[in-house]
mmCIF file of the C-alpha atoms, coordinates in Angstrom:
data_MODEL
# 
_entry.id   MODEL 
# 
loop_
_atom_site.group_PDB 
_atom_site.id 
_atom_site.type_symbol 
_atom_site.label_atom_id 
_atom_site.label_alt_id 
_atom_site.label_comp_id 
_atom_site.label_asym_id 
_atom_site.label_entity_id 
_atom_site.label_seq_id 
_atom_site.pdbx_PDB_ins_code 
_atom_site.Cartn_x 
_atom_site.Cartn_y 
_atom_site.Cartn_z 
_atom_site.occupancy 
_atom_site.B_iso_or_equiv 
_atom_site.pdbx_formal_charge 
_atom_site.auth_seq_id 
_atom_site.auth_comp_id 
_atom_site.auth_asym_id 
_atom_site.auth_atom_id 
_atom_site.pdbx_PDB_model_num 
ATOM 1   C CA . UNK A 1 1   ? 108.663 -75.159  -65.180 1.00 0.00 ? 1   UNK A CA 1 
ATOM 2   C CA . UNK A 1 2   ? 109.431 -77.976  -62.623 1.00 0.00 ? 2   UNK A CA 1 
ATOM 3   C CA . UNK A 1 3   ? 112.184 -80.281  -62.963 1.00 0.00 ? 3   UNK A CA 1 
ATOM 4   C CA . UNK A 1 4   ? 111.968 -83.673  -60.649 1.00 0.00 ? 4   UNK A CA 1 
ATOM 5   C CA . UNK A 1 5   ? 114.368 -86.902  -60.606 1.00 0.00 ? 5   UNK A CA 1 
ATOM 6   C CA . UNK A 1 6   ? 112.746 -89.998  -61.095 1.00 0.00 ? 6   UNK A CA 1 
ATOM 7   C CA . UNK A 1 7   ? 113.793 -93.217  -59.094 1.00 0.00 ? 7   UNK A CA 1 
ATOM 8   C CA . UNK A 1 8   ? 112.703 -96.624  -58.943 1.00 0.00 ? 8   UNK A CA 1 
ATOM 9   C CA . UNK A 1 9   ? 113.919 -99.828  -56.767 1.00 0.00 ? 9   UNK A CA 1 
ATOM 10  C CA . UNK A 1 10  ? 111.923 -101.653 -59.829 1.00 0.00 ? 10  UNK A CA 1 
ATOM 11  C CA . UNK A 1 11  ? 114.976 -100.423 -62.152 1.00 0.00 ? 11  UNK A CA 1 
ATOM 12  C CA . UNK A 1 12  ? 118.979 -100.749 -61.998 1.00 0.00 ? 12  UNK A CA 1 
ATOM 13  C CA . UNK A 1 13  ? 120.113 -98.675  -59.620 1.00 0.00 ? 13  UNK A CA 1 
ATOM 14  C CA . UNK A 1 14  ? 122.110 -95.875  -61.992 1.00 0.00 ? 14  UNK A CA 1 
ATOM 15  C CA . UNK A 1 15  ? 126.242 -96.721  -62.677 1.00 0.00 ? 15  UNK A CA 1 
ATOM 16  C CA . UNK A 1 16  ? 127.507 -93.102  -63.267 1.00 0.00 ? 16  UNK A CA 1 
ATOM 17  C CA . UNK A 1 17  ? 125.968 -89.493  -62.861 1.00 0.00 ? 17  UNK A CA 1 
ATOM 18  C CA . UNK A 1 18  ? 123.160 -89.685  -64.141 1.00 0.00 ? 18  UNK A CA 1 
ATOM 19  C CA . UNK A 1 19  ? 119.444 -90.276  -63.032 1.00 0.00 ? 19  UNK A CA 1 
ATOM 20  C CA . UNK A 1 20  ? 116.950 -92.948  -64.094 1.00 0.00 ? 20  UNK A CA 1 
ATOM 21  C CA . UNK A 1 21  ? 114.949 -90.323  -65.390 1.00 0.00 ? 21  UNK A CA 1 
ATOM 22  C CA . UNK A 1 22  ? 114.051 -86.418  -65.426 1.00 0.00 ? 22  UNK A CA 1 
ATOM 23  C CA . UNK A 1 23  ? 111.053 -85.263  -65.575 1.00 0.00 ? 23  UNK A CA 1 
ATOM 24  C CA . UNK A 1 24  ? 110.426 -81.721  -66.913 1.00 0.00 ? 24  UNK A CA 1 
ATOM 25  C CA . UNK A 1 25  ? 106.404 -80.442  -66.367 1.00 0.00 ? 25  UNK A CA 1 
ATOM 26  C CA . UNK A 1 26  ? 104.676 -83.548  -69.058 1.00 0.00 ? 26  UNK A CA 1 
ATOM 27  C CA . UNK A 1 27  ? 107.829 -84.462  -70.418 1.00 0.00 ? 27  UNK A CA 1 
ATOM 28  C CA . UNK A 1 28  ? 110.008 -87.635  -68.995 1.00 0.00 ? 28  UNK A CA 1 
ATOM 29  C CA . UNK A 1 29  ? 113.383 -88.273  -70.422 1.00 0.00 ? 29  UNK A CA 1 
ATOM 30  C CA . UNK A 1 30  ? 114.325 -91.564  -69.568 1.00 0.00 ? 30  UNK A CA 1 
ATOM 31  C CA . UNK A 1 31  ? 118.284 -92.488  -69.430 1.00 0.00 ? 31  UNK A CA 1 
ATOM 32  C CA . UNK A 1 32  ? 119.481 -95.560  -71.646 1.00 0.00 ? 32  UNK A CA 1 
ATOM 33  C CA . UNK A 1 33  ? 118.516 -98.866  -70.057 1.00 0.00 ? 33  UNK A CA 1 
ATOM 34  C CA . UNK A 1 34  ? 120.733 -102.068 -70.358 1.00 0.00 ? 34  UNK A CA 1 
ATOM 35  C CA . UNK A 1 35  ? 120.076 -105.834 -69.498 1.00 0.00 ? 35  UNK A CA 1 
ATOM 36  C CA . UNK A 1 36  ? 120.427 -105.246 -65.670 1.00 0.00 ? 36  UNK A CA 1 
ATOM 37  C CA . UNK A 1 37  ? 118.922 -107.388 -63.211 1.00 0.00 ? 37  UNK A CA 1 
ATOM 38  C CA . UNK A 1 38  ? 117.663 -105.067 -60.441 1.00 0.00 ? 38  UNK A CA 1 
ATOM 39  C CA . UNK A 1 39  ? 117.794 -106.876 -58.155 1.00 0.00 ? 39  UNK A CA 1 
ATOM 40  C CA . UNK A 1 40  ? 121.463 -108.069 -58.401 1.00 0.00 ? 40  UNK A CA 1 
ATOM 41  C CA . UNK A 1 41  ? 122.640 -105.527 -61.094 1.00 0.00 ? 41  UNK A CA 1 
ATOM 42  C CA . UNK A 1 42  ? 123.904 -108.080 -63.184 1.00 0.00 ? 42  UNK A CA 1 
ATOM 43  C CA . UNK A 1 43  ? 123.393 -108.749 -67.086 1.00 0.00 ? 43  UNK A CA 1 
ATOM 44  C CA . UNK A 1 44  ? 120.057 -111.118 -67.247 1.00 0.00 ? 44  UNK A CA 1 
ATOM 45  C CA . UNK A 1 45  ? 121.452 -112.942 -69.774 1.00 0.00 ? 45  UNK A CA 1 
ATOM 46  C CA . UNK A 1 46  ? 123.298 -113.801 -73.273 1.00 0.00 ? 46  UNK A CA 1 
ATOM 47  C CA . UNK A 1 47  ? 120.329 -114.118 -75.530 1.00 0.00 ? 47  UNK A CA 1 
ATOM 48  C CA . UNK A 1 48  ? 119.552 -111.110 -76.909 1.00 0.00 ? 48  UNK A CA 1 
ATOM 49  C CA . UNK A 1 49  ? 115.696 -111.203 -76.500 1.00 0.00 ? 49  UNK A CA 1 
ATOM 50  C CA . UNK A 1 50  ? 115.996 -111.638 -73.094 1.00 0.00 ? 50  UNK A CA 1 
ATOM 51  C CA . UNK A 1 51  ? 118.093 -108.554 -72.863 1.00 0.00 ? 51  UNK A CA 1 
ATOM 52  C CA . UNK A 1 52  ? 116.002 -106.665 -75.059 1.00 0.00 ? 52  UNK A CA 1 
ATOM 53  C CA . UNK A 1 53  ? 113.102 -107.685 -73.182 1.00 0.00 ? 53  UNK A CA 1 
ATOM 54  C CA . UNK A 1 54  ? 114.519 -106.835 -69.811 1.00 0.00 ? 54  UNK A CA 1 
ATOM 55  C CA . UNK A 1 55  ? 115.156 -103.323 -70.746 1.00 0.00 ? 55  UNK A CA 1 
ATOM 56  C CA . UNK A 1 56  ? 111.484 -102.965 -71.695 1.00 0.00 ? 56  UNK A CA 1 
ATOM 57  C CA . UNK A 1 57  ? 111.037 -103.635 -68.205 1.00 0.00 ? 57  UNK A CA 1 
ATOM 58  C CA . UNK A 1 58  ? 113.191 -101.602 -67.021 1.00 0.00 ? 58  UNK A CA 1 
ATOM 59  C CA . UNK A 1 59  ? 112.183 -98.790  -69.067 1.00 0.00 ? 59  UNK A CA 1 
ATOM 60  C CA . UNK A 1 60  ? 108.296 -99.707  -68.153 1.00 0.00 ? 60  UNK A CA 1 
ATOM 61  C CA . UNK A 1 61  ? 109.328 -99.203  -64.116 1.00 0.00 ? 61  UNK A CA 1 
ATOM 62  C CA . UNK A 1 62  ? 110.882 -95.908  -64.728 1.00 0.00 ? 62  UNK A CA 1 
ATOM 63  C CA . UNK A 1 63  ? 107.831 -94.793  -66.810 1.00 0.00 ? 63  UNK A CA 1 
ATOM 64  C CA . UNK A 1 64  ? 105.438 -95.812  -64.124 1.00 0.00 ? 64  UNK A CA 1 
ATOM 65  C CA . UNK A 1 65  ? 107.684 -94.234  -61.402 1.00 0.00 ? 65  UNK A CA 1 
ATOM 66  C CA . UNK A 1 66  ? 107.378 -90.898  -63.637 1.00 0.00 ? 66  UNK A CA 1 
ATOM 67  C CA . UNK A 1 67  ? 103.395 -91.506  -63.428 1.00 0.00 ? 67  UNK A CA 1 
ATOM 68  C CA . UNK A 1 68  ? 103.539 -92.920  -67.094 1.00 0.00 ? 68  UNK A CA 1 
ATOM 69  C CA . UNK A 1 69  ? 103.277 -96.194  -69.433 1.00 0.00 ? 69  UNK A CA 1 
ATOM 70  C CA . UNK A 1 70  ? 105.889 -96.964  -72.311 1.00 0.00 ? 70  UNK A CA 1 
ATOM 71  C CA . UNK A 1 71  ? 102.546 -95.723  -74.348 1.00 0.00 ? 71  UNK A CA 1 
ATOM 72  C CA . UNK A 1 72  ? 103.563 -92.651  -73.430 1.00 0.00 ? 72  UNK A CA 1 
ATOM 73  C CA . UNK A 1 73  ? 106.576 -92.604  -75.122 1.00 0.00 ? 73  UNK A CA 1 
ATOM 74  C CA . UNK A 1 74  ? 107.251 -90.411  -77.911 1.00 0.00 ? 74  UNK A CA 1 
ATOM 75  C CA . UNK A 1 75  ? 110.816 -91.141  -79.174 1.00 0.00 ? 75  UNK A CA 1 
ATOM 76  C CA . UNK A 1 76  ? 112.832 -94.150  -78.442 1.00 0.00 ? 76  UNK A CA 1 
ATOM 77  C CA . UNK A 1 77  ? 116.221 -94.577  -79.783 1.00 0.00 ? 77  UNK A CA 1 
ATOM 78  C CA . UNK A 1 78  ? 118.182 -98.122  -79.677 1.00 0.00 ? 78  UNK A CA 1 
ATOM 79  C CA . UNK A 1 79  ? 121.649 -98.854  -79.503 1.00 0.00 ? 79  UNK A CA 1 
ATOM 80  C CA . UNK A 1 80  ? 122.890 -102.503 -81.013 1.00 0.00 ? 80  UNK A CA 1 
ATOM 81  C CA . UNK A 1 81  ? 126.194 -104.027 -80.779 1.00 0.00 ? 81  UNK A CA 1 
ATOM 82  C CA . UNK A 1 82  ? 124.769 -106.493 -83.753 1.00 0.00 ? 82  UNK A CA 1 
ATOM 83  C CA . UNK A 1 83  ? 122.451 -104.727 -86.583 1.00 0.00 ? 83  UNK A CA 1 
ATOM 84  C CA . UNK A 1 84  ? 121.584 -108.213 -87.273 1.00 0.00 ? 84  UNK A CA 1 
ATOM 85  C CA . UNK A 1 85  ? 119.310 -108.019 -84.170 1.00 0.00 ? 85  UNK A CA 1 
ATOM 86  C CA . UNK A 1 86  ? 116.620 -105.781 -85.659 1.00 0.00 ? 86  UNK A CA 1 
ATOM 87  C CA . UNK A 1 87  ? 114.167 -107.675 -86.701 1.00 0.00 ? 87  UNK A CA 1 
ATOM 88  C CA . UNK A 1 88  ? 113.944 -108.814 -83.230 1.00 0.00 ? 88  UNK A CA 1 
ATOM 89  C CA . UNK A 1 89  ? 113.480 -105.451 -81.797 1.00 0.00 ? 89  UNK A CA 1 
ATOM 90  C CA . UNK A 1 90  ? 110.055 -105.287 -83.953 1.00 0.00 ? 90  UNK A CA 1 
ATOM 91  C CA . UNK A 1 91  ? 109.261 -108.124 -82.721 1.00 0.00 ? 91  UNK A CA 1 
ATOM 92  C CA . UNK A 1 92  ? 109.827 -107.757 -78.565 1.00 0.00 ? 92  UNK A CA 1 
ATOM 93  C CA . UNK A 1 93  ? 108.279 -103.975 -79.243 1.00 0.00 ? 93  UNK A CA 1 
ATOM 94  C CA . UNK A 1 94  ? 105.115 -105.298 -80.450 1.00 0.00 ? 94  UNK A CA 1 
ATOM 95  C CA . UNK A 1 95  ? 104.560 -106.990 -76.723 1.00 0.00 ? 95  UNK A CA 1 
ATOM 96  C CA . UNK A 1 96  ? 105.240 -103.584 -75.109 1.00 0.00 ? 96  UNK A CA 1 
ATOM 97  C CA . UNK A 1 97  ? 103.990 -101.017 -77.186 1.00 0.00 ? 97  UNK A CA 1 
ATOM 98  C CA . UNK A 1 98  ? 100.543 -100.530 -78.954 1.00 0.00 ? 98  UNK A CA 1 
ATOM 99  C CA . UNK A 1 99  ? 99.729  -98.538  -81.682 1.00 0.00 ? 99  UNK A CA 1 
ATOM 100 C CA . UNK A 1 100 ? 100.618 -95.608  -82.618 1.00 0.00 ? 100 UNK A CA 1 
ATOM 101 C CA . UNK A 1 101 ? 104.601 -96.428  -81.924 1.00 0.00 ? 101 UNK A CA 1 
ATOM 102 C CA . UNK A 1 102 ? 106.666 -93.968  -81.040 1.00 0.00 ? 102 UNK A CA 1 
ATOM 103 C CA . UNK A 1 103 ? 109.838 -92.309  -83.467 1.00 0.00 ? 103 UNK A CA 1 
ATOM 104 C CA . UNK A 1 104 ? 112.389 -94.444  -83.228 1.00 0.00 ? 104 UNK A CA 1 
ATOM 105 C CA . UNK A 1 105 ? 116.514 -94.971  -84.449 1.00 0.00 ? 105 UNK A CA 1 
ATOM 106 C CA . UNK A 1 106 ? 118.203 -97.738  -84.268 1.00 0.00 ? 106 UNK A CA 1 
ATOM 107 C CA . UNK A 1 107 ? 121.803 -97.318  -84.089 1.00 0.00 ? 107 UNK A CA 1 
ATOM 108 C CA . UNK A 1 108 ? 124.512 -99.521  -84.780 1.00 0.00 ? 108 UNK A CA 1 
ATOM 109 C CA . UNK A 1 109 ? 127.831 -99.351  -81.775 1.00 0.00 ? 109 UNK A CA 1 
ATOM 110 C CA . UNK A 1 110 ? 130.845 -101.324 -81.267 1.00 0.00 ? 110 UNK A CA 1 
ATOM 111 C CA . UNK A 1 111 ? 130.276 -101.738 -77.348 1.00 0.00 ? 111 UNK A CA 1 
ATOM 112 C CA . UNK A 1 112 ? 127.947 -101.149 -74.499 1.00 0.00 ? 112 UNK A CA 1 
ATOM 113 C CA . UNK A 1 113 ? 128.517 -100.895 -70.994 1.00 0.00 ? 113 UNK A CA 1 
ATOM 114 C CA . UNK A 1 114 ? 128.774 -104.091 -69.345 1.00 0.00 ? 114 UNK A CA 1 
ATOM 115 C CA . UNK A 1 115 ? 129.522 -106.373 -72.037 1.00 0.00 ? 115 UNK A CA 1 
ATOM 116 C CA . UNK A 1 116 ? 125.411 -105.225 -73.052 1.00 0.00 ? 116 UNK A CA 1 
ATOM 117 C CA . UNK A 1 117 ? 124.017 -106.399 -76.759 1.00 0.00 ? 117 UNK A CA 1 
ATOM 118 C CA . UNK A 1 118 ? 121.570 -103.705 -76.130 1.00 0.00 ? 118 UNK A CA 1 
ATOM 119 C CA . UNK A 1 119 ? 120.501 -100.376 -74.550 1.00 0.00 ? 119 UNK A CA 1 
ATOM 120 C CA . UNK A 1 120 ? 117.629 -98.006  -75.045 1.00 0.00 ? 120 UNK A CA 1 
ATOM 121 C CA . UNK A 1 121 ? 116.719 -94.526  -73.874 1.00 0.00 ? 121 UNK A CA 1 
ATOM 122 C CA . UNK A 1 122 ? 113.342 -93.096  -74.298 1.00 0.00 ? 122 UNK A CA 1 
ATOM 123 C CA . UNK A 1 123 ? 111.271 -89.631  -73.822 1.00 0.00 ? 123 UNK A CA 1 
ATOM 124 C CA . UNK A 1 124 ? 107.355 -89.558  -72.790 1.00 0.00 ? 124 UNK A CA 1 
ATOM 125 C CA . UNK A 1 125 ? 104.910 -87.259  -72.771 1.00 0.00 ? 125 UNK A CA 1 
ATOM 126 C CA . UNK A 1 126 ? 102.354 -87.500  -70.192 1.00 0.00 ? 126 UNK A CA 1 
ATOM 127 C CA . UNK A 1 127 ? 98.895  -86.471  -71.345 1.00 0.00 ? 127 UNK A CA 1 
ATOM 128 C CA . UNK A 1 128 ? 97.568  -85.968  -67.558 1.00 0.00 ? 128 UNK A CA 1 
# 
């Protein structure tokens, strides 16, 4: 078995102790993602699609840093401040992720780090 951290300037630098990612022989299991700039490590913006959209990103860079796509991913799950917001997950998924999707949950939370509407964590498998 080989264990390796995965790091990316293309991602938020992480805000605790934890990695971006750890990857475990084919397996990846990417940390939660929120709305983070990473360039200035700020929240992108209010709107919720924008923040949804910039974790995408964000979880895109770490996949490719890990040798992967968000294709690769097996099992999302999504915390929302607002449940109301769902529909718009579907939709923003749609422009990252191609058919078939990965498992997913959705989960509804009172508060995110960083004031965040928004945060996802994901696990790939790498088929090479």
């Amino acid at each position: 078995m080989s264990r390796k951290t995965i790091t990316t300037e293309k991602a938020p630098a992480t805000i605790g102790t934890y990695s971006q990612a750890i990857k475990i022989d084919n397996i990846v299991y990417l940390s939660g993602q929120i709305p983070l700039s990473p360039e200035t490590m700020s929240l992108i913006s209010e709107n919720f699609r924008e923040q949804i959209t910039q974790v995408f990103s964000n979880l895109a860079n770490v996949a490719e840093a890990a040798g992967g796509s968000l294709n690769d991913a097996v099992k999302l799950t999504i915390y929302l401040t607002n449940l109301e917001n769902f529909s718009v997950v579907n939709d923003v998924m749609s422009a990252f992720f191609q058919e078939p999707f990965p498992a997913r949950a959705v989960i509804g939370v009172s508060e995110l780090p960083k004031d965040a509407l928004v945060e996802i964590d994901a696990i790939l498998h790498l088929t090479s």
